[in-house]
Kinemage of the C-alpha trace (Angstrom):
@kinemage 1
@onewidth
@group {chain A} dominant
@subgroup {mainchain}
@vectorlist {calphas} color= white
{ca unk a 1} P 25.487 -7.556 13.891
{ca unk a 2} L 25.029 -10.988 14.704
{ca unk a 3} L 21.264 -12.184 14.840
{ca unk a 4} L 21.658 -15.358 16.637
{ca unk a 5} L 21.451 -15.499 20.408
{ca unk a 6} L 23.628 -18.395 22.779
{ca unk a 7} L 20.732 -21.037 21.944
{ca unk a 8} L 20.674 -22.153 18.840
{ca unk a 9} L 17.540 -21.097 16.567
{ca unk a 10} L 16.459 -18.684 19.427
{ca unk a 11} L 16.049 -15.665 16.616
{ca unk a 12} L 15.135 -17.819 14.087
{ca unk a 13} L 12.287 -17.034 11.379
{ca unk a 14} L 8.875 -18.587 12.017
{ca unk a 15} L 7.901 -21.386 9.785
{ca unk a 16} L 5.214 -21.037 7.645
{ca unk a 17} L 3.106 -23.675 9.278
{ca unk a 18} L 2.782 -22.256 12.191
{ca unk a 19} L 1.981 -18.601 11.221
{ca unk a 20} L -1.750 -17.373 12.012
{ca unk a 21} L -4.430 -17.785 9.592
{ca unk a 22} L -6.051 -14.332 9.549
{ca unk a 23} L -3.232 -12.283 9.176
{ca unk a 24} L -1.900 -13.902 5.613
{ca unk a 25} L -5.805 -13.983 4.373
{ca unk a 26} L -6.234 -10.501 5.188
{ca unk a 27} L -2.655 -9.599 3.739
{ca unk a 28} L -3.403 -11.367 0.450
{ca unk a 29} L -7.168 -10.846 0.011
{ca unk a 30} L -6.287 -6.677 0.682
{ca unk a 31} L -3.577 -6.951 -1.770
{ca unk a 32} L -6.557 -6.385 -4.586
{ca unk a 33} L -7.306 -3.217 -2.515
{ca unk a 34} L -3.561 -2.072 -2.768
{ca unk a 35} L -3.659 -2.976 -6.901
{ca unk a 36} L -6.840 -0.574 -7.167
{ca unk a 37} L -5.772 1.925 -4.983
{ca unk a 38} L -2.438 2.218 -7.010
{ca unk a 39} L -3.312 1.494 -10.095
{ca unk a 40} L -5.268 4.986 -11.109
{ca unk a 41} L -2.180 6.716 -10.214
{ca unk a 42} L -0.499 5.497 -13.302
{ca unk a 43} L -2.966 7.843 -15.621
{ca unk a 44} L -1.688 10.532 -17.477
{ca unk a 45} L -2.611 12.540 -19.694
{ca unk a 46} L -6.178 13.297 -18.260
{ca unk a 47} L -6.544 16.651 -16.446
{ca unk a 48} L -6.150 15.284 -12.781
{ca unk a 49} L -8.427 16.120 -9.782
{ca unk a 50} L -9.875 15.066 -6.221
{ca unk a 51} L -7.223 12.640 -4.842
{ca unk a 52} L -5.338 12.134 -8.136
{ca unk a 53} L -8.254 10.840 -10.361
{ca unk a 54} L -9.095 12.467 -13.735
{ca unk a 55} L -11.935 14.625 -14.229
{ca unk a 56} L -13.300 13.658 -17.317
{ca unk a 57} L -14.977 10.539 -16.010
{ca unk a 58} L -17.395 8.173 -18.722
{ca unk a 59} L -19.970 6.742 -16.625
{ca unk a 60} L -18.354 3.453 -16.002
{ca unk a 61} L -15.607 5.693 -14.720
{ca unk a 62} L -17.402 7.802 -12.506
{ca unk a 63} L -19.345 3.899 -10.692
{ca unk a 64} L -15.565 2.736 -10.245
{ca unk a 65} L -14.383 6.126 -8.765
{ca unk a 66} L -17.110 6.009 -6.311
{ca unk a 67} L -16.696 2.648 -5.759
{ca unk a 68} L -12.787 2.945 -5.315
{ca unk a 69} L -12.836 5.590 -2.785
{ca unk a 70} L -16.026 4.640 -1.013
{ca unk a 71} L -14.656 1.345 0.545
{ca unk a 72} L -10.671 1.196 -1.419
{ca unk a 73} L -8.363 4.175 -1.349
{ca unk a 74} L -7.206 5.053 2.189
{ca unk a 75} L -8.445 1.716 3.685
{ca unk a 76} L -6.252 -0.179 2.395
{ca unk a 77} L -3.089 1.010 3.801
{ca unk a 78} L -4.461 1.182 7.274
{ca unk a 79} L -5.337 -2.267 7.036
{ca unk a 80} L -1.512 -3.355 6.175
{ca unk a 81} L -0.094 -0.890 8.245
{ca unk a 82} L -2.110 -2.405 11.316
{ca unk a 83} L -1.208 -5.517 9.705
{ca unk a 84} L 2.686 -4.916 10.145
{ca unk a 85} L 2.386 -4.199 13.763
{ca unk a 86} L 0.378 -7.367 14.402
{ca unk a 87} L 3.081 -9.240 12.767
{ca unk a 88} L 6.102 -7.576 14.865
{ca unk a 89} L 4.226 -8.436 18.189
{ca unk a 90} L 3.756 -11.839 16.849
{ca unk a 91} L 7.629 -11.873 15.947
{ca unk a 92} L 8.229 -10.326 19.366
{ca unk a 93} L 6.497 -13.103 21.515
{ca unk a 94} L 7.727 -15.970 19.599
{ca unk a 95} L 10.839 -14.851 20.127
{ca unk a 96} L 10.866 -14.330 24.032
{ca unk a 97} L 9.401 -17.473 24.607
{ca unk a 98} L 12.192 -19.131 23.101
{ca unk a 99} L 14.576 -16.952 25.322
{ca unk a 100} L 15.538 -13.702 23.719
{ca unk a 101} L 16.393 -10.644 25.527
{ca unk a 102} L 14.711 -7.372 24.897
{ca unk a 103} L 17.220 -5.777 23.354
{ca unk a 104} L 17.866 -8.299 21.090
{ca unk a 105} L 14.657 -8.253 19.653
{ca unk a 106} L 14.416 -4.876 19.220
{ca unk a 107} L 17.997 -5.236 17.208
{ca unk a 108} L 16.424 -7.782 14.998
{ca unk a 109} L 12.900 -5.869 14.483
{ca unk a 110} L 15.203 -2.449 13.782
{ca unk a 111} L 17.636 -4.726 11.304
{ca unk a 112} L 14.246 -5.647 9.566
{ca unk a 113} L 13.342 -2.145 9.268
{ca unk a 114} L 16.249 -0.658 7.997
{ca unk a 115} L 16.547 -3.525 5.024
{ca unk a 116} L 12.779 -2.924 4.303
{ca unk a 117} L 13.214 0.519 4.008
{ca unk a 118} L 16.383 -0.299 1.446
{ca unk a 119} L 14.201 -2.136 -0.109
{ca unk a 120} L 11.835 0.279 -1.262
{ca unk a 121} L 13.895 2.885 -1.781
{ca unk a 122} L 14.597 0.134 -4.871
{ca unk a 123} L 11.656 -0.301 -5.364
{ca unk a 124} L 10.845 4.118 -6.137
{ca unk a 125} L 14.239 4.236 -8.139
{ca unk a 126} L 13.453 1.307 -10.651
{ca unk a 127} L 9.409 1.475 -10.533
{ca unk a 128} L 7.344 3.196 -8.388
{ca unk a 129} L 7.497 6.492 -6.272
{ca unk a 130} L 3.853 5.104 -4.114
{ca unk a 131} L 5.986 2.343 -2.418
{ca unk a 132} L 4.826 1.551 1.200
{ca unk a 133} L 7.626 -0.715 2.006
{ca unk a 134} L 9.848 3.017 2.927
{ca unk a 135} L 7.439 3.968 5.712
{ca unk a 136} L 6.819 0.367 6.990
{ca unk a 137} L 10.649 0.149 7.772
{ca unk a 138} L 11.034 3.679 9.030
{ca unk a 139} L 8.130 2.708 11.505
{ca unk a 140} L 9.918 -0.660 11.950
{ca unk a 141} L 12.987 1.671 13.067
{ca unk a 142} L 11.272 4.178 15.166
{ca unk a 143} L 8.802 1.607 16.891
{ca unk a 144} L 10.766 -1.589 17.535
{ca unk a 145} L 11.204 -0.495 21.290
{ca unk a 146} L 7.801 0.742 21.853
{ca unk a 147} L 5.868 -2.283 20.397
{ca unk a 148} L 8.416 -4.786 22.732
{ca unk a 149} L 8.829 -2.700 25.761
{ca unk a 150} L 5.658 -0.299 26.293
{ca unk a 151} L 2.395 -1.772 28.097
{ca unk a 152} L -0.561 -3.027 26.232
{ca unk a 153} L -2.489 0.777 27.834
{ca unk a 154} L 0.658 2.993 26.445
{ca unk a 155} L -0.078 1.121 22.934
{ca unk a 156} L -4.125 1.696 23.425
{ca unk a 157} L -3.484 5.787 24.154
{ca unk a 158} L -0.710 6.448 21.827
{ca unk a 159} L -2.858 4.976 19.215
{ca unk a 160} L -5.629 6.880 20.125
{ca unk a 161} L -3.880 10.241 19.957
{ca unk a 162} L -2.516 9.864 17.263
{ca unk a 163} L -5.571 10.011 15.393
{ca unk a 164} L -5.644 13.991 15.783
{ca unk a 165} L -2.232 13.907 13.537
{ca unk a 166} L -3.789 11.767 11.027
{ca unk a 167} L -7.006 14.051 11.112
{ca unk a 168} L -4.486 16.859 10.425
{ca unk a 169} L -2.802 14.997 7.631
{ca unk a 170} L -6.217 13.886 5.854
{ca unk a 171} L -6.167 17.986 5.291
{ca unk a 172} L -3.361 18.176 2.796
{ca unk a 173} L -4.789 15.250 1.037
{ca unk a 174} L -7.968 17.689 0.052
{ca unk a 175} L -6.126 20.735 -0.972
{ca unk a 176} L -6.573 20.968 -4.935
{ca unk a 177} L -4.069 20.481 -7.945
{ca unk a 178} L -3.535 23.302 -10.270
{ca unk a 179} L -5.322 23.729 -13.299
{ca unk a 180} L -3.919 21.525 -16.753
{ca unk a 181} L -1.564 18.655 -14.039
{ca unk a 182} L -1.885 15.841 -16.244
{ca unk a 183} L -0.594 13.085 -13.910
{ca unk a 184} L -1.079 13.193 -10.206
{ca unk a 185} L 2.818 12.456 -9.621
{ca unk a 186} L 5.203 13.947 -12.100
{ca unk a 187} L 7.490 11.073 -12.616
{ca unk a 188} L 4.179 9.423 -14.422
{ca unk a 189} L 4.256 12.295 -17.169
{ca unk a 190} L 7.709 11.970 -18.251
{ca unk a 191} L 8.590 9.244 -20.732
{ca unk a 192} L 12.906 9.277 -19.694
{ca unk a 193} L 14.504 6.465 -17.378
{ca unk a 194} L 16.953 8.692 -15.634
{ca unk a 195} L 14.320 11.669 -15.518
{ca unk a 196} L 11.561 9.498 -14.482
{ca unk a 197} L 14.000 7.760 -11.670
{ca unk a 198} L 15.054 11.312 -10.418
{ca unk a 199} L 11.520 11.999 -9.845
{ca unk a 200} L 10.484 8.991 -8.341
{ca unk a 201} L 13.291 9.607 -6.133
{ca unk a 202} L 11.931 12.773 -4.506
{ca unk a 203} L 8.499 11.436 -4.282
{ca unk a 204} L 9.504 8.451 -2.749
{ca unk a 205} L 11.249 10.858 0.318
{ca unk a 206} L 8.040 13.182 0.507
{ca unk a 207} L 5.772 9.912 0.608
{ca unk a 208} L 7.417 7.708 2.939
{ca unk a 209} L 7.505 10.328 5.644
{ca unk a 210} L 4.202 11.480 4.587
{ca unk a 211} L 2.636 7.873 4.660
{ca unk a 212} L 4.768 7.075 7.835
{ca unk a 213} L 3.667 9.929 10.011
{ca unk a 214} L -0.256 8.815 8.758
{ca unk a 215} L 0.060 4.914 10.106
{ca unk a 216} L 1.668 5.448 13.089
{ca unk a 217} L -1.498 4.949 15.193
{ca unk a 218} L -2.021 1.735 12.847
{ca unk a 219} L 0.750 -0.233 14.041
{ca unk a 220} L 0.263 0.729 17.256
{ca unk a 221} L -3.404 -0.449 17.098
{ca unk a 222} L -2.379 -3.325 15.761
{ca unk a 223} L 0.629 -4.183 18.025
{ca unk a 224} L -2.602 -3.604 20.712
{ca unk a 225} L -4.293 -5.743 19.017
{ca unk a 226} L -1.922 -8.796 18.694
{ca unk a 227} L -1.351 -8.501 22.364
{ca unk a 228} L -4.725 -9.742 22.657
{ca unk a 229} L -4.450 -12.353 20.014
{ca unk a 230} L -7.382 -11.095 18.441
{ca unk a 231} L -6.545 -12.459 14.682
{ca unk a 232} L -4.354 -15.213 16.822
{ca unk a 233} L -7.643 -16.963 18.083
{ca unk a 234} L -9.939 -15.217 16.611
{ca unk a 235} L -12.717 -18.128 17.876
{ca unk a 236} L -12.539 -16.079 20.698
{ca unk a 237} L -13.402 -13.104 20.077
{ca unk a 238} L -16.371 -13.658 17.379
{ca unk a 239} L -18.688 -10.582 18.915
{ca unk a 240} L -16.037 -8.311 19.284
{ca unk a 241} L -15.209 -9.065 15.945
{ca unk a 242} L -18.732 -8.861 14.272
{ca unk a 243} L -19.420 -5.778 15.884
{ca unk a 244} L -16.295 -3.894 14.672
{ca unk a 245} L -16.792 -5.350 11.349
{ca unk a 246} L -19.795 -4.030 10.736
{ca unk a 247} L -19.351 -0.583 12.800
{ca unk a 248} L -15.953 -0.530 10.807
{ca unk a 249} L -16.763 -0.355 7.401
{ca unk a 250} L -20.291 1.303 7.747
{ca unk a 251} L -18.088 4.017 9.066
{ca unk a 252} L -16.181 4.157 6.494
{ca unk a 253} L -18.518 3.575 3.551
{ca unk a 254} L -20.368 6.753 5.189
{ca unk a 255} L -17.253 9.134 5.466
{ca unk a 256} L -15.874 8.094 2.470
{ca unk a 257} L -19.063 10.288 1.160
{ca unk a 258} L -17.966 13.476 0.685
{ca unk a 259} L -14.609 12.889 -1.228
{ca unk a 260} L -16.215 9.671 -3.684
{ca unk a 261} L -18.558 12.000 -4.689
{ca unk a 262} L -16.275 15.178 -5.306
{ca unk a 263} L -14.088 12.884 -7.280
{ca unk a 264} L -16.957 11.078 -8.907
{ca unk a 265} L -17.917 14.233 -10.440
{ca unk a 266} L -21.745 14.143 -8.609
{ca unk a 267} L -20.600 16.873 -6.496
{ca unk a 268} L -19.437 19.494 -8.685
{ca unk a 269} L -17.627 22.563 -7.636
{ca unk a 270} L -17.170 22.349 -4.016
{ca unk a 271} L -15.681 24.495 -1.553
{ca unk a 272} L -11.539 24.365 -0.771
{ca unk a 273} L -13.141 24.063 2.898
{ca unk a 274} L -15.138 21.845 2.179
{ca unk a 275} L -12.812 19.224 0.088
{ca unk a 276} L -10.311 20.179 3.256
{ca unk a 277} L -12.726 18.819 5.385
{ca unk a 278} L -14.428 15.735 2.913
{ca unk a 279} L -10.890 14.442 3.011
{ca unk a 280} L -9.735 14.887 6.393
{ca unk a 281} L -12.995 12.760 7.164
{ca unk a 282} L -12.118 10.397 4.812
{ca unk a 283} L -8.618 9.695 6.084
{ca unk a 284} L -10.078 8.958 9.275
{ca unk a 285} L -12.792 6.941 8.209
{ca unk a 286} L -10.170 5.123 6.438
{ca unk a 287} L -8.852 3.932 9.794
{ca unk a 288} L -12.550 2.238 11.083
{ca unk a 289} L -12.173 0.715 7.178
{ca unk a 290} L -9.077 -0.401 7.347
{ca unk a 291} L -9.949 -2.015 11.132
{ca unk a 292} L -13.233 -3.301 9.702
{ca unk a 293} L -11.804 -5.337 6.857
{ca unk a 294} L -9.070 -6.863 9.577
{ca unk a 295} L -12.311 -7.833 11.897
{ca unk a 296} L -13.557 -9.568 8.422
{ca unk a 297} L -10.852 -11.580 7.742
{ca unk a 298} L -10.762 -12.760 11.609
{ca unk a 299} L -14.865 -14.109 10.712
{ca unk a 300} L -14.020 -15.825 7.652
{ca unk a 301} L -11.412 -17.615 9.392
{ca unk a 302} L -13.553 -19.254 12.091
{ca unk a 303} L -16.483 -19.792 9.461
{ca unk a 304} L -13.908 -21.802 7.480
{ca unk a 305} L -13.210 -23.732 10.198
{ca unk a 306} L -10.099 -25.073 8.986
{ca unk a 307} L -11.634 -26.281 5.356
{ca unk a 308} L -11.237 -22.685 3.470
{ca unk a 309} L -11.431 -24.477 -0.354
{ca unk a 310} L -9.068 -23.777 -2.945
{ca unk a 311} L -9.674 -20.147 -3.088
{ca unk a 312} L -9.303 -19.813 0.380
{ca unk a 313} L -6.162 -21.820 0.583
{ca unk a 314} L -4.839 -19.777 -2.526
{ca unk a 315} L -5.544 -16.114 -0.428
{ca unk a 316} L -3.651 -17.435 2.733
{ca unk a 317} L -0.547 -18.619 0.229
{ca unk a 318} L -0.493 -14.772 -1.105
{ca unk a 319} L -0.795 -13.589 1.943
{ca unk a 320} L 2.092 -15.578 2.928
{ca unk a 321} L 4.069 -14.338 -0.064
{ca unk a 322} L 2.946 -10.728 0.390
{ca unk a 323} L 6.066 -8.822 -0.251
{ca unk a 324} L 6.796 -10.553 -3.529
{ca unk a 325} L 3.005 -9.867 -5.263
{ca unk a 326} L 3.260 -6.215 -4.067
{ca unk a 327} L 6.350 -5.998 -5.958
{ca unk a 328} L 5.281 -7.740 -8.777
{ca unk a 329} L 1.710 -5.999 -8.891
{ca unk a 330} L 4.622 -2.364 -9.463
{ca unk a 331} L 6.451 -4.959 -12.553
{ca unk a 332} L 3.237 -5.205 -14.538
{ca unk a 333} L 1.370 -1.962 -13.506
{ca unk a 334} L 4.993 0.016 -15.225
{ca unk a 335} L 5.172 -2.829 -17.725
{ca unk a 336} L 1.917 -1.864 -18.986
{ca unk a 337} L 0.257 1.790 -17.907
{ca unk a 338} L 3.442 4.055 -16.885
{ca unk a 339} L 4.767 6.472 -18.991
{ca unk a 340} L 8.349 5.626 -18.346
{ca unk a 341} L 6.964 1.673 -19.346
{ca unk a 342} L 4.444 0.657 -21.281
{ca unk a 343} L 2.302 3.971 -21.750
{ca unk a 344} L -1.220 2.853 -21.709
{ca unk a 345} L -2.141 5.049 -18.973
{ca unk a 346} L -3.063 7.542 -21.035
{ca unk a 347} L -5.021 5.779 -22.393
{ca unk a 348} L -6.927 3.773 -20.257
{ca unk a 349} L -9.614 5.089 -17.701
{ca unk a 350} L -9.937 4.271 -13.878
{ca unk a 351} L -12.624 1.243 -15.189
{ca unk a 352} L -9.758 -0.261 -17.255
{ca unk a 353} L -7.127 0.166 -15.031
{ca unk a 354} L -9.251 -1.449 -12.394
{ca unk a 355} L -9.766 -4.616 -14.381
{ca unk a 356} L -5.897 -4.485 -14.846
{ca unk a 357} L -5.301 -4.406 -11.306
{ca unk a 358} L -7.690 -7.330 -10.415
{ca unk a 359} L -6.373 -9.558 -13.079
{ca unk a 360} L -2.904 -8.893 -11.788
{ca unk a 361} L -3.594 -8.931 -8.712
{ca unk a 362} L -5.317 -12.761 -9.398
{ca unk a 363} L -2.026 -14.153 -11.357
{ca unk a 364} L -0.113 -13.416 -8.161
{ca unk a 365} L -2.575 -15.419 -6.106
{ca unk a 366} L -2.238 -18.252 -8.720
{ca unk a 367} L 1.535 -17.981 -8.782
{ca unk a 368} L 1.633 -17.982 -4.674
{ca unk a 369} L -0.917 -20.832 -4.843
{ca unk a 370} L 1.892 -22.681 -7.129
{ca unk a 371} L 4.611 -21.746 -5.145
{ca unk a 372} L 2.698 -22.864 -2.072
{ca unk a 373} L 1.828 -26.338 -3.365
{ca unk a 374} L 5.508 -26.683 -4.119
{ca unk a 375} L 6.398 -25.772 -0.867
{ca unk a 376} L 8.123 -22.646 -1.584
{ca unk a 377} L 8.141 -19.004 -0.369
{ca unk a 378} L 8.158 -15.923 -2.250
{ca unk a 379} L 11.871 -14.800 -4.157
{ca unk a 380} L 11.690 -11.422 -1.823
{ca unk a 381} L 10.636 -13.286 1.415
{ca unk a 382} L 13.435 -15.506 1.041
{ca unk a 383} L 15.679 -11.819 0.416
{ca unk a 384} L 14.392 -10.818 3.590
{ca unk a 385} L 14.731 -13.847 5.335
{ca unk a 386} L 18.409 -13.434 4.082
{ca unk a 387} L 18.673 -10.311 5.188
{ca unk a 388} L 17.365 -10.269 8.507
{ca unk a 389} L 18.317 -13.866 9.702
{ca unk a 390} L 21.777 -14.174 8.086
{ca unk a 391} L 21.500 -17.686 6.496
{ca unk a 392} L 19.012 -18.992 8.851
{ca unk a 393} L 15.308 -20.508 8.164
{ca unk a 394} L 16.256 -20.375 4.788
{ca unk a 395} L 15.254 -23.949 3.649
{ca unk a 396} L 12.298 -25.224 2.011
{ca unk a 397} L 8.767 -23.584 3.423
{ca unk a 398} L 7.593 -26.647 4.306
{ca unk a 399} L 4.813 -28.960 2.778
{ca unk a 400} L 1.987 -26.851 1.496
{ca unk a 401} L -0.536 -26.270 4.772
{ca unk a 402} L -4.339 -26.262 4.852
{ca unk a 403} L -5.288 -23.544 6.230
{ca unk a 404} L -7.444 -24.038 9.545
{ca unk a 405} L -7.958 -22.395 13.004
{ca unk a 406} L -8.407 -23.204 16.522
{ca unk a 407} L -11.265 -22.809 17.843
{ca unk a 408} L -10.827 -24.345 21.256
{ca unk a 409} L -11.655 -22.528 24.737
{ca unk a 410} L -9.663 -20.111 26.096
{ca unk a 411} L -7.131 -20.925 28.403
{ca unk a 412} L -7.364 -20.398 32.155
{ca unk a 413} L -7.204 -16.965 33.231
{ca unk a 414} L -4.659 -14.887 33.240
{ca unk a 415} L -3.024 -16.735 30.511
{ca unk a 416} L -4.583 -14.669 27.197
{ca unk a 417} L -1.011 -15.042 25.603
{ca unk a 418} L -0.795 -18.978 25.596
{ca unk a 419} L -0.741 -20.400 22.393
{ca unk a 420} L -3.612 -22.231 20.859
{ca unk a 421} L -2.839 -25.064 18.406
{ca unk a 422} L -4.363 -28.141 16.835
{ca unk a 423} L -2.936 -31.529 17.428
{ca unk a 424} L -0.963 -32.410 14.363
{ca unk a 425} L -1.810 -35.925 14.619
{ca unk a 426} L -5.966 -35.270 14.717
{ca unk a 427} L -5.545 -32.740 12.029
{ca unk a 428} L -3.743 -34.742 9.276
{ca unk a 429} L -6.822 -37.508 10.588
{ca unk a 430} L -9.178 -34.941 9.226
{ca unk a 431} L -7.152 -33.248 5.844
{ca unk a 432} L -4.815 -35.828 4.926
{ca unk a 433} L -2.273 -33.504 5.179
{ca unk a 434} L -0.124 -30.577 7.392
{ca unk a 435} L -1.449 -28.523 9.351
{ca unk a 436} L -1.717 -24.673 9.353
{ca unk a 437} L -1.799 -23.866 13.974
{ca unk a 438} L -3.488 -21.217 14.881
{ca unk a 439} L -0.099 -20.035 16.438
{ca unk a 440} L 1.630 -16.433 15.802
């Protein structure tokens, strides 16, 4: 199928400088959230309990357990997944303003999809059976003509209904393992490739429609979300933004309650009703978290004003390069704790796996940094690129951008969608370099 339209470069990819702040410093900030949350499930050999942690717990173990499912586990995939409809809307409207059809962005989101999906059905065979990148292309699939052709209210409804599915959901995710399971997903207990992989296999299937079904309101409330340009020109909306910050992840510190403190070991014998419940709560807590930490990254964005620092400038390039240090964060977690790998997850505890996970998760920051400064993009962006475009956009990323934001007035009304960007001649005046337009 041919991915180019009768003018020349109307489906092309968008270049990095003129991608939205927010988005890639949420996306590569949260990728520490996706190393903890995965990383514990890489332990074996420990009797396994509440949500796949072990139950012997040393005290350092039982603070990070808390910790890790107070404000980590089940936040951080509604974050992304609202994430990844923000992103097609942004792709969508790009797009049509350069003259596409309908249809022929909905081809182009649904070819995405289907080599995403591909992609992480890879990803299970050769390393890990938790891969997101399944369910993101499935909803990629499924969605495409809903996020392009349904109404900004259809988006706000459907997102808000399906929160009784994902309340439903959040049930299974209480009910408890049998006595003696000594990894929370069998593939991590077995030391053979080929068994290992046939595992992983099956889990992957169960997973991705498990996870899929779960974000569906996600992308939707994201896709919402981006038709506002919320994240966009997020200047804008700074008291919207505070507030659901702050309503966002007190929500979800409190009804992450229950279940951190079941798995923490504090409460001890509960009810099967009751850890139905705790984690039913906590799913949909999960979903004010996940919201909350996207309403943070939009305030740190107009506090930085365009001047981030290195640090800052190093989040946005990860962010950028997303895809590849998920990947890679799988290549050293099987490298070093899976059974099937390296084998020290059996013995490590959650404390030690979680130092694992942030110091992995900080060499891909420094390695997207590099790549950044070099003007490059990520080996599995440039894949997809490949894959989605054909041989289009697939030149250098540009020169490395500093990361900045508009934070002029709104345009007249009526006109929410218009594009807000700084002049590139007044910002290399103030950087001495490219910019980085506030522009989807």
């Amino acid at each position: 199928m041919s991915v180019t339209s009768g003018s020349s470069g109307v489906l092309a990819p968008i270049a990095v400088e003129d991608r939205a702040m927010a988005p890639d410093l949420a996306r590569g900030a949260m990728l520490l959230l996706i190393a903890l949350a995965n990383a514990h499930i890489y332990l074996h050999g420990h009797d396994i309990g509440v949500r796949g942690y072990p139950r012997d717990l040393s005290t350092a173990d039982q603070v990070m357990t808390w910790a890790q499912l107070s404000m980590v586990d089940g936040r951080a995939y509604p974050l992304f997944a609202l994430l990844l409809g923000y992103g097609l809307v942004q792709l969508t409207r790009r797009f049509t303003a350069r003259g596409a059809g309908e249809r022929e962005v909905v081809r182009l989101l649904r070819r995405r999809g289907r080599w995403l999906a591909l992609l992480g059905l890879l990803h299970a065979l050769l390393l890990f059976s938790g891969d997101v990148l399944g369910a993101y292309g499935l909803l990629v699939v499924v969605l495409a003509a809903a996020l392009v052709r349904r109404s900004d209210r259809w988006l706000r409804l459907a997102a808000l209904w399906w929160l009784l599915p994902v309340a439903l959901l959040g049930l299974g995710q209480g009910a408890p393992l049998p006595a003696g399971v000594q990894s929370f997903l069998p593939s991590m207990g077995t030391t053979h490739l080929l068994v290992a992989a046939g595992f992983r296999l099956g889990e992957w299937l169960l997973l991705t429609a498990f996870m899929a079904l779960g974000m569906v309101a996600a992308v939707l409330g994201g896709a919402w979300a981006a038709r506002r340009r919320v994240l966009d020109e997020p200047g804008q909306h700074v008291r919207a933004l505070r507030t659901v910050a702050v309503a966002g992840l007190g929500v979800a510190l409190l009804g992450a309650q229950p279940t951190a403190l079941m798995a923490a070991g504090v409460w001890s014998e509960p009810t099967v009703s009751a850890m139905l419940l705790a984690a039913s709560l906590h799913t949909l807590s999960g979903y004010a978290g996940g919201v909350g930490y996207a309403c943070l990254a939009g305030l740190l964005a107009v506090a930085w004003r365009g001047r981030p620092g290195r640090v800052g400038a190093a989040l946005v390039a990860c962010g950028q390069r997303s895809l590849s240090c998920y990947l890679a964060q799988s290549v050293v977690f099987v490298a070093v704790l899976a059974s099937y790998g390296g084998g020290l997850g059996d013995e490590l505890g959650v404390a030690q796996v979680a130092v694992v996970a942030t110091l992995t998760w900080a060499a891909t920051v420094v390695l997207a940094d590099a790549l950044a400064r070099r003007g490059l993009r990520g080996p599995f962006e440039v894949l997809s690129r490949r894959l989605t475009y054909g041989g289009r956009g697939l030149g250098p990323a540009g020169p490395p951008p500093v990361p900045g934001i508009s934070t002029a007035a709104p345009g007249p009304a009526g006109q929410r969608g218009s594009a807000t960007t700084t002049p590139p001649s007044s910002a290399r005046s103030q950087s001495g370099s490219s910019t980085y337009r506030d522009t989807p």
